[in-house]
C-alpha positions as CSV (number, residue, x, y, z in Angstrom):
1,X,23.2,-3.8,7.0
2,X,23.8,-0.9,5.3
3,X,23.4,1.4,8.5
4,X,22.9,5.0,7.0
5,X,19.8,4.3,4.7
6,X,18.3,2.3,8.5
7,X,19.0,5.9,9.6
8,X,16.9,7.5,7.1
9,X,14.2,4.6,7.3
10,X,13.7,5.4,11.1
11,X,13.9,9.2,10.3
12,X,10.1,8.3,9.3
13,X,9.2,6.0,12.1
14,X,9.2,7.7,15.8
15,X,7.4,10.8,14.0
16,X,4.7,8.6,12.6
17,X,4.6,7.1,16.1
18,X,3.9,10.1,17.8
19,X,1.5,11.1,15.1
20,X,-0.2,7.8,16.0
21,X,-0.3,8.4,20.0
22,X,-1.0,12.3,19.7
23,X,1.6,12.9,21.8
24,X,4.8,10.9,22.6
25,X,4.7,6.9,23.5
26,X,6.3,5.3,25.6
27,X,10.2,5.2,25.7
28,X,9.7,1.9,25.8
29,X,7.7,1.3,22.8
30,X,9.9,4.1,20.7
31,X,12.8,1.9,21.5
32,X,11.2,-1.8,20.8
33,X,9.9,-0.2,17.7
34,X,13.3,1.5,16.5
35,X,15.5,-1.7,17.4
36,X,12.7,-3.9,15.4
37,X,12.9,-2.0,12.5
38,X,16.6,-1.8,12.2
39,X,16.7,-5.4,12.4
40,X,14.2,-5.9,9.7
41,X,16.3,-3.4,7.5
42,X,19.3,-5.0,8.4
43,X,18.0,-8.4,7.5
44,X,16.5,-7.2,3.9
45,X,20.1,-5.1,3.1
46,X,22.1,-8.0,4.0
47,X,20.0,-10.0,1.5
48,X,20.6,-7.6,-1.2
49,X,24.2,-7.5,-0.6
50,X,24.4,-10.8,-1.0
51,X,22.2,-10.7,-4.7
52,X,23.8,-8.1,-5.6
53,X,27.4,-9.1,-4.9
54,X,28.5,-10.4,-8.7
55,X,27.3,-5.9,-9.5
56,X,28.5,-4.7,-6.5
57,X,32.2,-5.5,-7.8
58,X,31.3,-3.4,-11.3
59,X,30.6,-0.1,-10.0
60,X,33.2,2.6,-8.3
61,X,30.2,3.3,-5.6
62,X,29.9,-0.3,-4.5
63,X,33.6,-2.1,-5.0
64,X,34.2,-1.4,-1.1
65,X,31.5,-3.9,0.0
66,X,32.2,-6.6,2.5
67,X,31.5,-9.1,0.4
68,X,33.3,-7.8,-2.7
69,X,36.1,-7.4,-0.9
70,X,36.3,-10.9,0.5
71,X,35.9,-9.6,4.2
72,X,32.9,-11.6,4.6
73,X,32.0,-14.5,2.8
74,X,28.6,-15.6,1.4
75,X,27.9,-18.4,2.8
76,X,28.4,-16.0,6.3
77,X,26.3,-13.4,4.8
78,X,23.5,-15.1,3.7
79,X,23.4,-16.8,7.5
80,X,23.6,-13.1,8.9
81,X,21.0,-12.3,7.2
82,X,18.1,-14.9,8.1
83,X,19.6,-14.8,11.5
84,X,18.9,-11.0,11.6
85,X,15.1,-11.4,9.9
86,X,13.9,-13.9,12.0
87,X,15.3,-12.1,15.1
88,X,13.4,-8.6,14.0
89,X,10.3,-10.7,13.5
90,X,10.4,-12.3,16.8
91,X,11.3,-8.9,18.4
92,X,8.6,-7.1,17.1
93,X,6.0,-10.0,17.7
94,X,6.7,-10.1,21.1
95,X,7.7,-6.5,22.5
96,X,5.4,-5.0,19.9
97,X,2.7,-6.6,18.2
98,X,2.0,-9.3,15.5
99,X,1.0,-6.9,13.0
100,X,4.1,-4.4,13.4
101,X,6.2,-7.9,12.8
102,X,4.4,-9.1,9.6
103,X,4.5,-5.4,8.2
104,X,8.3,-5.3,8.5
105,X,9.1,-9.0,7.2
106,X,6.7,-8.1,4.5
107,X,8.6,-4.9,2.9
108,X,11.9,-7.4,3.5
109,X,10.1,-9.8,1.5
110,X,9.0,-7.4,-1.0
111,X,12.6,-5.9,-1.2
112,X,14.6,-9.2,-1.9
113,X,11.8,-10.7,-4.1
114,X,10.1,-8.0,-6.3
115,X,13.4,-5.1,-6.4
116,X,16.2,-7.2,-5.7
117,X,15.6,-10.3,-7.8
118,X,13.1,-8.9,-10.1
119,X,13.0,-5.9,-11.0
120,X,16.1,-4.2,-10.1
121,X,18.1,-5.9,-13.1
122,X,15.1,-6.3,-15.6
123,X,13.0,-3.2,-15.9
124,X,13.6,1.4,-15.5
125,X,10.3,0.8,-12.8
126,X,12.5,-0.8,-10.9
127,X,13.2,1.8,-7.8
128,X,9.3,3.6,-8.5
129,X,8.1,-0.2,-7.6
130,X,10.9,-1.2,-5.5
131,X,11.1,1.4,-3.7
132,X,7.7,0.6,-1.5
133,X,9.8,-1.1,0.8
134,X,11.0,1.8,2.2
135,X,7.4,2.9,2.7
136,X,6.8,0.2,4.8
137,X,8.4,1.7,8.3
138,X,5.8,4.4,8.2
139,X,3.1,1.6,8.9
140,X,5.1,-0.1,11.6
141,X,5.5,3.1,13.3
142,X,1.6,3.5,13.4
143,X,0.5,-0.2,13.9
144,X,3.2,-0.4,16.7
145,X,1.1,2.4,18.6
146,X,-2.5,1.6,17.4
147,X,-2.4,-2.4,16.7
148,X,-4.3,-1.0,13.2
149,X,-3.9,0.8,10.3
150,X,-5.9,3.5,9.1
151,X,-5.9,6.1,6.6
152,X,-3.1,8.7,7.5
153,X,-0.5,5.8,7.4
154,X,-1.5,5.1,4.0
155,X,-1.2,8.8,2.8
156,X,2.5,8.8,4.6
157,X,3.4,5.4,2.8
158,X,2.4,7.4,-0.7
159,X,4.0,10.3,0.2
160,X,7.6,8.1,1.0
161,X,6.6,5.8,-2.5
162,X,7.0,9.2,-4.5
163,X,9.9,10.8,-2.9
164,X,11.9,7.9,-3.7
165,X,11.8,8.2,-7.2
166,X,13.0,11.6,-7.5
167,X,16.0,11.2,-4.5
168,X,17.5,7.8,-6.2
169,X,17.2,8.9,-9.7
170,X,18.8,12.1,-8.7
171,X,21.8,9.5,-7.4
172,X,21.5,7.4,-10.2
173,X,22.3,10.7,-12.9
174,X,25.6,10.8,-10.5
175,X,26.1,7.0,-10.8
176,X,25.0,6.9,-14.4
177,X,28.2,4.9,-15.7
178,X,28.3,2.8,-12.7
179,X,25.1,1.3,-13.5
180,X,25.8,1.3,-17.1
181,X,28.9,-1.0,-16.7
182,X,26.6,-3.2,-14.1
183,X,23.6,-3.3,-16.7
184,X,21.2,-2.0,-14.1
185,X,18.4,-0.4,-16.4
186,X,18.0,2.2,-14.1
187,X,16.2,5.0,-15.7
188,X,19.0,7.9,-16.2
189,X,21.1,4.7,-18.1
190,X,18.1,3.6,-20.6
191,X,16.8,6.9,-20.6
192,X,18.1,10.6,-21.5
193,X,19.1,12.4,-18.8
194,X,16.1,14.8,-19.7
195,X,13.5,12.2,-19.5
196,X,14.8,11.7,-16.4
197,X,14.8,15.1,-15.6
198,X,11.1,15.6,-16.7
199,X,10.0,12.2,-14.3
200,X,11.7,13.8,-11.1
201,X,9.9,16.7,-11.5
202,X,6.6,15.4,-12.1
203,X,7.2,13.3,-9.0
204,X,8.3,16.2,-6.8
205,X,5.0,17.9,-7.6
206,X,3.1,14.7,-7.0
207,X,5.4,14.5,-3.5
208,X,4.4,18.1,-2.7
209,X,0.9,17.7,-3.1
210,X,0.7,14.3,-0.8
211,X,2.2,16.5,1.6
212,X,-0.7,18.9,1.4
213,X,-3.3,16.1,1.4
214,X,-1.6,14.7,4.6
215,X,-3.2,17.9,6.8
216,X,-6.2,17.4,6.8
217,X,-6.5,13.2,6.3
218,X,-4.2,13.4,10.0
219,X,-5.8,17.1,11.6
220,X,-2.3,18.4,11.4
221,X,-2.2,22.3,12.4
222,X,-0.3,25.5,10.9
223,X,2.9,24.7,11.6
224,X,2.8,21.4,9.6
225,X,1.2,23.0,6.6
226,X,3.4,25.6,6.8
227,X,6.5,23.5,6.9
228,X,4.9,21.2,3.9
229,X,4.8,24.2,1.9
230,X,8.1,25.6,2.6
231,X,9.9,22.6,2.3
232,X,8.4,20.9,-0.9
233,X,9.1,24.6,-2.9
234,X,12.6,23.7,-2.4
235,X,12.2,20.1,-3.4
236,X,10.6,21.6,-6.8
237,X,12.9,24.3,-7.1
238,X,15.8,22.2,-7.1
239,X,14.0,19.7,-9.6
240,X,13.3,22.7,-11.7
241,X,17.2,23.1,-11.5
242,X,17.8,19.4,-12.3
243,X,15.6,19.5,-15.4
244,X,17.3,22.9,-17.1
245,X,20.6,21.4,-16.2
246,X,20.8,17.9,-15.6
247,X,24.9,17.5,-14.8
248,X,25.8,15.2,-11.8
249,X,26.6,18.2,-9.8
250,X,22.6,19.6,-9.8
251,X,21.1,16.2,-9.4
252,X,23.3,15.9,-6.3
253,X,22.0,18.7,-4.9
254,X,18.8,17.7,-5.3
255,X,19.9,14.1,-3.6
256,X,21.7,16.4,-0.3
257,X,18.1,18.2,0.1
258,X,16.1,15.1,-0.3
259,X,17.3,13.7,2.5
260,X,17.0,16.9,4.4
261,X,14.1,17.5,3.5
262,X,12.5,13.9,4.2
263,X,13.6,14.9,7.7
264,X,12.5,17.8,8.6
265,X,9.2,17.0,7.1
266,X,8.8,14.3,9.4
267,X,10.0,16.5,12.4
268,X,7.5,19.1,11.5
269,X,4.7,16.7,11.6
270,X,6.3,15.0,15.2
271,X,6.5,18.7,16.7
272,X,3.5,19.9,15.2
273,X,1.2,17.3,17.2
274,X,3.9,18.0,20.7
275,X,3.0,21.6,20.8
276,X,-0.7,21.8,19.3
277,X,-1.3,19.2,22.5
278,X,0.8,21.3,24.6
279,X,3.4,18.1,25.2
């Protein structure tokens, strides 16, 4: 199931939730909501695992898999795996609402279909196309409160579509012989490492801007905007860094403060709505 990237998909969730409710929702909800989602992530990585089991064996980062390994079997995996999906649906449908529930099944959908059979083996768009489906938990977090969707969901689902590119492809420079000897055409293998270099800034600067746009589309106060700021002139610094020197060692610094700074974003936003409403 893949349980640290759930971790970072829910890093996006609650926050958007309380975005949603202007203040915090129920414990309750927060905890129907979370459970939901990490079902529905489950379910989509356990489907991947299973595609991507024949690659998995190539490549240093992956040979550990359970089902590489023989520790679970494929026939049990893919079982595990609709068992999982259709258990997050019916959770969300009932303890949240049918529209958080087809959200969820829809980015697992998306995930197995369009990244994992399609693109993921075929074309260098693969995790800028793919990588929607991590969007996704953004708009489950905010339909789970509101039972709609409305425009500062949308602007969080861009601004999650265009930091993936630069945090993965910072990985993938790491990983760039892994993928090599899997034939994964992802974009640091069919690519230079300065074309590469060039895209993950111009995405950073695209990522930082999103950010900015995201104040006023949600009302967001000072402390938000301040945080945006701060926070995505490291993201570009460290791109900057990437692109003069593009060894593993850079890009995985870049990859560290991606995910920090995914985080702290979102707990910016969560704690700039708490005090501005004086929660």
């Amino acid at each position: 199931m893949k349980p640290r990237i759930i971790e970072l998909l829910l890093v996006t969730t609650v926050p958007t939730m309380i975005i949603a409710e202007g203040g915090i929702p129920s414990l309750w909800l927060i905890v129907a909501t979370v459970v939901g989602g990490t079902l529905a992530a489950g379910g989509a990585h356990a489907f991947n695992m299973y595609i991507d089991r024949d690659i998995d064996r190539l490549m240093e980062r992956t040979k550990g898999r359970p089902l590489v390994t023989g520790e679970v079997s494929p026939r049990e995996a893919i079982i595990f795996a609709f068992a999982v999906e259709i258990l997050a649906f019916v959770w969300l449908w009932v303890l949240v609402n049918l529209l958080s529930a087809v959200l969820a099944i829809s980015a697992t959908l998306f995930y197995v279909f369009v990244y994992s059979l399609w693109l993921k083996r075929s074309s260098t768009s693969n995790i800028v196309i793919g990588g929607a489906a991590g969007a996704v938990p953004v708009l489950v977090g905010w339909s789970a409160v509101t039972n709609e969707l409305d425009w500062p969901p949308v602007v969080l689902f861009a601004i999650i579509f265009y930091w993936t590119p630069p945090h993965f492809w910072a990985l993938a420079i790491r990983y760039r012989d892994d993928y090599e000897a899997a034939e994964v055409p992802m974009l640091p293998v069919v690519r230079s490492l300065k074309t590469t270099a060039t895209r993950i800034v111009l995405y950073s600067v695209l990522l930082w801007g999103l950010t900015l746009v995201f104040a006023p589309v949600a009302d967001m106060g000072v402390l938000y905007v301040a945080a945006a700021v701060v926070l995505g002139g490291v993201f570009l610094a460290l791109a900057v860094r990437v692109y003069r020197d593009p060894r593993p060692q850079q890009a995985m610094k870049l990859f560290g403060w991606s995910i920090t700074y995914v985080t702290l974003l979102f707990a910016a936003m969560a704690v700039d709505v708490i005090v501005r409403n004086g929660i």
